[in-house]
C-alpha positions in Angstrom: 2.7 15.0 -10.1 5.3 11.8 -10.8 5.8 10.5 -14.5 7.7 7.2 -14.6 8.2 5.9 -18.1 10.3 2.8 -18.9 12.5 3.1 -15.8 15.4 0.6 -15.5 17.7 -0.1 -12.5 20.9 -2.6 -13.2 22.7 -3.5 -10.2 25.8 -5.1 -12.0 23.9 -8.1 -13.6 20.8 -7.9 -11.3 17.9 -5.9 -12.7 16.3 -4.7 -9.7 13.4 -2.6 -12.6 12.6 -4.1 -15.7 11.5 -1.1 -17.8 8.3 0.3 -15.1 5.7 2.9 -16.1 3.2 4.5 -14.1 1.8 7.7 -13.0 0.2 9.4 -10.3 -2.0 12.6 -10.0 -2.1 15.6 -8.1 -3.9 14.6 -4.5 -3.5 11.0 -5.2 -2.7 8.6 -2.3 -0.8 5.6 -4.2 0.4 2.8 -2.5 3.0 0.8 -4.0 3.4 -2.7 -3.1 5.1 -5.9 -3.5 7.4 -8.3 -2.0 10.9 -8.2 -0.2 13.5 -7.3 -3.3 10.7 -6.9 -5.9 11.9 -2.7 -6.2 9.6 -0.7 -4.4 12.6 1.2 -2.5 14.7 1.5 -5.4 12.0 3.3 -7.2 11.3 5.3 -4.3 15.3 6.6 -4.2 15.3 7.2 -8.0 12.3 9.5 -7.5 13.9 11.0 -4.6 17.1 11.7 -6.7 18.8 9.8 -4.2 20.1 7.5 -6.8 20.1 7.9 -11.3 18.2 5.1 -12.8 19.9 3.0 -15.4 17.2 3.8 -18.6 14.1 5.3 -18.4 12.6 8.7 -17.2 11.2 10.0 -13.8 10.0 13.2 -13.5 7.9 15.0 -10.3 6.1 17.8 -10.5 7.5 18.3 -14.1 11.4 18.4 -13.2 13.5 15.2 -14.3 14.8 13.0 -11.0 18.1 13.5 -12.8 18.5 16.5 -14.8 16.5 18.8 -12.4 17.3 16.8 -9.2 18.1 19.9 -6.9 14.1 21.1 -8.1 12.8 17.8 -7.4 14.2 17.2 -4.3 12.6 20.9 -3.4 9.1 19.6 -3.8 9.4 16.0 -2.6 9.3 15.1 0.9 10.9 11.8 1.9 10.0 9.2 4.8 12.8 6.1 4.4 12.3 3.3 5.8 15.1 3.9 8.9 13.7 7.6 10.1 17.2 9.9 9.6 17.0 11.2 13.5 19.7 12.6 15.7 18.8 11.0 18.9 20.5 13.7 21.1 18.5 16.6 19.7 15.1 17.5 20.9 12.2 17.4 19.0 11.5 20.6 17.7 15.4 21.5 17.7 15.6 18.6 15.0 12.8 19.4 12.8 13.8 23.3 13.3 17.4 22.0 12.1 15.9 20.7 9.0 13.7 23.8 7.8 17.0 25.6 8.6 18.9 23.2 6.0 15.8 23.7 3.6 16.1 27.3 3.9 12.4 27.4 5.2 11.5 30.9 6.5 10.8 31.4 10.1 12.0 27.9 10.9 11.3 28.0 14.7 7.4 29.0 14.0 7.3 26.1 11.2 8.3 23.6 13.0 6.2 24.4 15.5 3.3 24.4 13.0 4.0 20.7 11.7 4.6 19.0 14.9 0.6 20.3 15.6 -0.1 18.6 12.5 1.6 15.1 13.0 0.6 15.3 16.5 4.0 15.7 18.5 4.1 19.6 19.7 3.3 18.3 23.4 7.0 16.4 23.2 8.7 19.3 21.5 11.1 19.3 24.0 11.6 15.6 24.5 15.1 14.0 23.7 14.5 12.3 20.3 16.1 8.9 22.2 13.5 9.6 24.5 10.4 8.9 22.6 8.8 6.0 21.3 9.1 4.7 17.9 5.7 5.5 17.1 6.6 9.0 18.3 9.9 9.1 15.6 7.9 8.2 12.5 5.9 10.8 13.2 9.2 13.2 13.8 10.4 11.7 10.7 6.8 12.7 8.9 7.0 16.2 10.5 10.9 16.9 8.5 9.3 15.3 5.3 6.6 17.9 5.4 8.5 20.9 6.6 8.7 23.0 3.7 5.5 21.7 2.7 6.0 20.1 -0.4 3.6 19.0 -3.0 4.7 15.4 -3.1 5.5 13.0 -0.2 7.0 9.6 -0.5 7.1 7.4 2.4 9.0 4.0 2.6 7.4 2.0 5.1 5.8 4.4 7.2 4.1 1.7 9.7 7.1 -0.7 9.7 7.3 -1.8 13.7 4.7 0.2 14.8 2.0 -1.3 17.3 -1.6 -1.2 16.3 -2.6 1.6 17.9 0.3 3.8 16.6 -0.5 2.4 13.3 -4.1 3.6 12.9 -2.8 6.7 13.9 -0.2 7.1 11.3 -2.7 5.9 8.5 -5.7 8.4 9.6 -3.0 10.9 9.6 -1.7 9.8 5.8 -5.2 9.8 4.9 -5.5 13.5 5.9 -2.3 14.5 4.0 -3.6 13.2 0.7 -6.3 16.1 1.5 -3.5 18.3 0.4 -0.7 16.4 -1.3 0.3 14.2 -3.6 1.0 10.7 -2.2 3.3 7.7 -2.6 4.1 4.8 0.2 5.0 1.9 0.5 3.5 -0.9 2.7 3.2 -4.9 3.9 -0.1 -4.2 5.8 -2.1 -4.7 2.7 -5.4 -3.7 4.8 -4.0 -0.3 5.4 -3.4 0.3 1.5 -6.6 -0.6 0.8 -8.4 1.4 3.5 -5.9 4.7 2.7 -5.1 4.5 -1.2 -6.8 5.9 -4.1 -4.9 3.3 -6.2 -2.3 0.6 -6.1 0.5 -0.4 -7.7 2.3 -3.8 -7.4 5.4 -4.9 -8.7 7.2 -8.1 -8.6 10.9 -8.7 -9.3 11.1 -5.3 -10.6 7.9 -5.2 -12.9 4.5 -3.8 -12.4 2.3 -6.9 -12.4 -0.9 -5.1 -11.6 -2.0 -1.1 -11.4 -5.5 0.1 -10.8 -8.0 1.0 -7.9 -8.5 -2.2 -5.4 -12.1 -3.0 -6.7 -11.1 -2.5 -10.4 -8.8 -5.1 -9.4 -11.4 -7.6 -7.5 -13.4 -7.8 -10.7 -10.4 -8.4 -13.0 -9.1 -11.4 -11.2 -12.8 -12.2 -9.7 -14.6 -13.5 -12.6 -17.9 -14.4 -10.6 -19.4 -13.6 -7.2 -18.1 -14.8 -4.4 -19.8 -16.8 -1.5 -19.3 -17.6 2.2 -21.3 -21.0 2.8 -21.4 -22.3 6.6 -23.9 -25.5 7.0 -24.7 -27.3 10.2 -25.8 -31.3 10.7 -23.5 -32.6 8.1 -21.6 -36.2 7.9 -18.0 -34.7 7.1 -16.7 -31.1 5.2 -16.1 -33.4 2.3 -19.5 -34.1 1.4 -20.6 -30.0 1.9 -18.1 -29.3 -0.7 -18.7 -32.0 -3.3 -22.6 -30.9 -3.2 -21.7 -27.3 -3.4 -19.6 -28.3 -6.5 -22.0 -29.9 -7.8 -24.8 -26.6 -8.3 -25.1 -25.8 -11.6 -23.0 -22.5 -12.3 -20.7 -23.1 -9.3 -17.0 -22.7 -10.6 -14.9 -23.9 -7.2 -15.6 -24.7 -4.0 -12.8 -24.1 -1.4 -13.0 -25.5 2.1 -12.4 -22.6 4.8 -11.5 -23.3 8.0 -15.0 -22.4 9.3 -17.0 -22.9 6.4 -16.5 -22.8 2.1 -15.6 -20.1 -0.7 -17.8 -20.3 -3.1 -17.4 -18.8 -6.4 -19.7 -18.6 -9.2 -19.7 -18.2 -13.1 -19.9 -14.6 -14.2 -23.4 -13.8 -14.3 -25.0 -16.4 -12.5 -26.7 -16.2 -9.5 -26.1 -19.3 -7.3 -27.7 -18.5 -4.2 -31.4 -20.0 -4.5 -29.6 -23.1 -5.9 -27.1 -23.4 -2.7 -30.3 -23.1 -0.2 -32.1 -25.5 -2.2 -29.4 -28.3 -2.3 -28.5 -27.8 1.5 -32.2 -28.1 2.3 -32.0 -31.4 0.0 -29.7 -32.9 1.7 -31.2 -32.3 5.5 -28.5 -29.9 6.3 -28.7 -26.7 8.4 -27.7 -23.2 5.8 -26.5 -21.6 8.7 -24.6 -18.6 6.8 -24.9 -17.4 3.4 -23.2 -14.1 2.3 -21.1 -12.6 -0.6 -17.3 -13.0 0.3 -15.1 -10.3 -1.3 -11.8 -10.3 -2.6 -9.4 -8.5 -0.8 -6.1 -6.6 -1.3 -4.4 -9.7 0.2 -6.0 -12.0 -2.3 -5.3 -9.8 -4.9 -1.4 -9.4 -3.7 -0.8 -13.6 -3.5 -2.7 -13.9 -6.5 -0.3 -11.3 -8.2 3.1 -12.3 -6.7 3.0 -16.1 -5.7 2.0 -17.0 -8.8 6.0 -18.7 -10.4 6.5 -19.7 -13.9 3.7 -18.0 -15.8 3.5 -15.2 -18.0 0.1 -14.2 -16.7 -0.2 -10.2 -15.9 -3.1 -8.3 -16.1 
């Protein structure tokens, strides 16, 4: 559903993409992350034909961003990041407004239809000043989907939404990948890996890592990880120099509760951990694998300065 190959964006002498390529399928969720200024909303406005790209190709749904942008822009809908709401309209008046632009048929009835579906028909006739901001990215998700269009791409969906409202805009991007292709981007790096089928994430305008989050845990995690919590002992240094010493132990790291363990590939540390706590006349008081999250993954990635390393 979108083709990116080799796409380039020069701002005068700032090269905010650096020759991307990726793809994603028909009923994919993909979240696209990185950094403040590493591209992610550039891309998103190329693909939205809302701006040509310097080199490179974009295409959605099999029409070019640029040569075919009226066709594109037909079966994308968009979520920016600052929801495009006329505050003195009404709900439904606004989203009927926008099926009317679209040339949707039987507007009034359609709108009706999506604000069921992104949970706002109940304020249909609320002022759009008058409802929260929870309430306007989901006004803002009910134009994107109005004439029901096979690709959506959402910028930020959950910015400056309270937790609540933000679980509920994630279950209900979950359920729209049921149906549609789609593309958001997002800092809550839980929520992408509790909602996306894949990932991308770029840094200073190139991808630096693309693949499903577990694919990703076992290319940067080259043995099993271990929580380690131990009770009765003379000081954290000690705990850590013992674990470091196990044979097949590759790092310790001190926690602020307890110690990351992680092993060699292959190796299974575990009997040897219990075996040197008991040793030493310490209590094991936890033991369990420790995963790599989306987070880890995502500093890994992007904090990393003055290597060439990319996966």
């Amino acid at each position: 559903m979108i083709t990116v190959e080799s796409l380039t964006k020069r701002y005068g002498r700032f090269m905010a993409l650096r020759g991307i390529s990726f793809q994603a399928e028909s009923g994919e969720i993909l979240g696209f992350l990185g950094p403040n200024g590493a591209g992610k909303t550039t891309t998103m406005r190329i693909l939205t034909g809302y701006m040509p790209p310097t080199s490179g190709r974009a295409a959605v749904a099999g029409y070019d961003v640029f040569a075919d942008s009226l066709e594109v822009r037909k079966r994308v809908g968009y979520l920016p990041e600052t929801v495009p709401l006329y505050p003195d309209m009404t709900v439904h008046g606004y989203v009927k407004y926008v099926a009317e632009l679209r040339g949707v048929p039987q507007a009034a009835s359609r709108a009706d239809d999506v604000l069921r579906l992104v949970g706002m028909h109940t304020r249909r006739d609320s002022l759009i000043r008058n409802i929260s901001k929870g309430m306007r990215q989901r006004v803002g998700l009910a134009q994107a989907l109005i004439h029901d269009p096979p690709v959506l791409i959402l910028d930020e969906p959950t910015i400056g939404l309270d937790p609540r409202q933000t679980l509920e805009v994630r279950d209900l991007v979950r359920s729209l990948g049921k149906n549609h292709t789609v593309m958001f981007s997002t800092h809550i790096l839980s929520e992408a890996e509790q909602v996306c089928d894949r990932v991308v994430i770029i840094h200073r305008g190139e991808i630096v890592a693309m693949d499903k989050p577990q694919a990703l845990r076992d290319q940067l995690q080259k043995g099993a990880r271990l929580f380690v919590r131990v009770g009765k002992a003379e000081s954290a240094e000690s705990v850590r120099k013992a674990l470091q010493n196990i044979a097949g132990v590759a790092r310790v790291e001190a926690l602020p509760d307890g110690f990351s363990v992680e092993a060699r590939r292959d190796v299974d540390v575990r009997g040897r951990i219990a075996q040197a706590v008991a040793a030493a006349g310490w209590e094991l008081l936890e033991l369990r694998p420790l995963a790599m999250s989306l987070e880890d993954i995502f500093l890994e990635l992007t904090v990393r300065e003055g290597t060439n390393e990319r996966l």
